[in-house]
N, C-alpha and C positions, 0 to 999 in steps of 0.2 A: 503537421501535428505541433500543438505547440508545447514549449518546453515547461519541464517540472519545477514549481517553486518551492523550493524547501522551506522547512521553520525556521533552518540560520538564515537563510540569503534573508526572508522577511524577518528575522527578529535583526537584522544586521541596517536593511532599509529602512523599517520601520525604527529604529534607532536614530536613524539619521536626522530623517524627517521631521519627529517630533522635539529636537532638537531648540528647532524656531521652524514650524511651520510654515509660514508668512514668507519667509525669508527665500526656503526649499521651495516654494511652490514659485517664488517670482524667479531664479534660479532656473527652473525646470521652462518653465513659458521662453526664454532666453534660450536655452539649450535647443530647446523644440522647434526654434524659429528657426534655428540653422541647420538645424542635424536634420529634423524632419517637419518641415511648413505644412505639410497637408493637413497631417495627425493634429497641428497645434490647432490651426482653422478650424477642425471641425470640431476639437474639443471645445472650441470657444461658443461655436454654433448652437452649439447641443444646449451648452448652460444658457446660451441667449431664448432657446427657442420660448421658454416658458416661464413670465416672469415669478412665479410665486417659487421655484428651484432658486437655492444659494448656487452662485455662480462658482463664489468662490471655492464650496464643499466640492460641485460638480468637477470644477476641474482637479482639486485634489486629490478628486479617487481618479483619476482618467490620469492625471500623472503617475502618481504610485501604482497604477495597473502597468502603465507602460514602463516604466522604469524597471518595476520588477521582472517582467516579460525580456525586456533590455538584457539586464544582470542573468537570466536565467539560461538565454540563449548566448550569451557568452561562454558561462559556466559548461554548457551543455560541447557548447564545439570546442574548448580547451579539454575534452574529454574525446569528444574523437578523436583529436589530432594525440593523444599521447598514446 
């Protein structure tokens, strides 16, 4: 099951993010390469598959999905464990 994203955890990412967008997303592509290569590959994929899609939109929501999903299931196992 996956975990619950609250309105702070996203009004707190989605703070971040908008921030310098640009910046967060080339950031998150770096992070994704080491943390998790597969997720980055195939977010790249997806935006490659078809060119009339922003690539760069694509991958944006594909970051902020995952990051959120990220920060949530953090949030969620600092709550088991206490």
């Amino acid at each position: 099951m996956l975990p619950i994203i609250t309105e702070e955890l996203s009004s707190e990412v989605f703070g971040e993010v908008f921030q310098d967008v640009q910046s967060w997303r080339k950031n998150m592509v770096q992070y994704l390469k080491e943390e998790n290569p597969e997720i980055n590959s195939a977010i790249l994929e997806v935006a490659k598959y078809d060119e009339s899609i922003d690539l760069k939109a694509v991958a944006l929501g594909a970051y902020l999905s995952y990051r959120l999903l990220e920060l949530a299931t953090e949030n969620d196992n600092l709550t088991i464990e206490a």
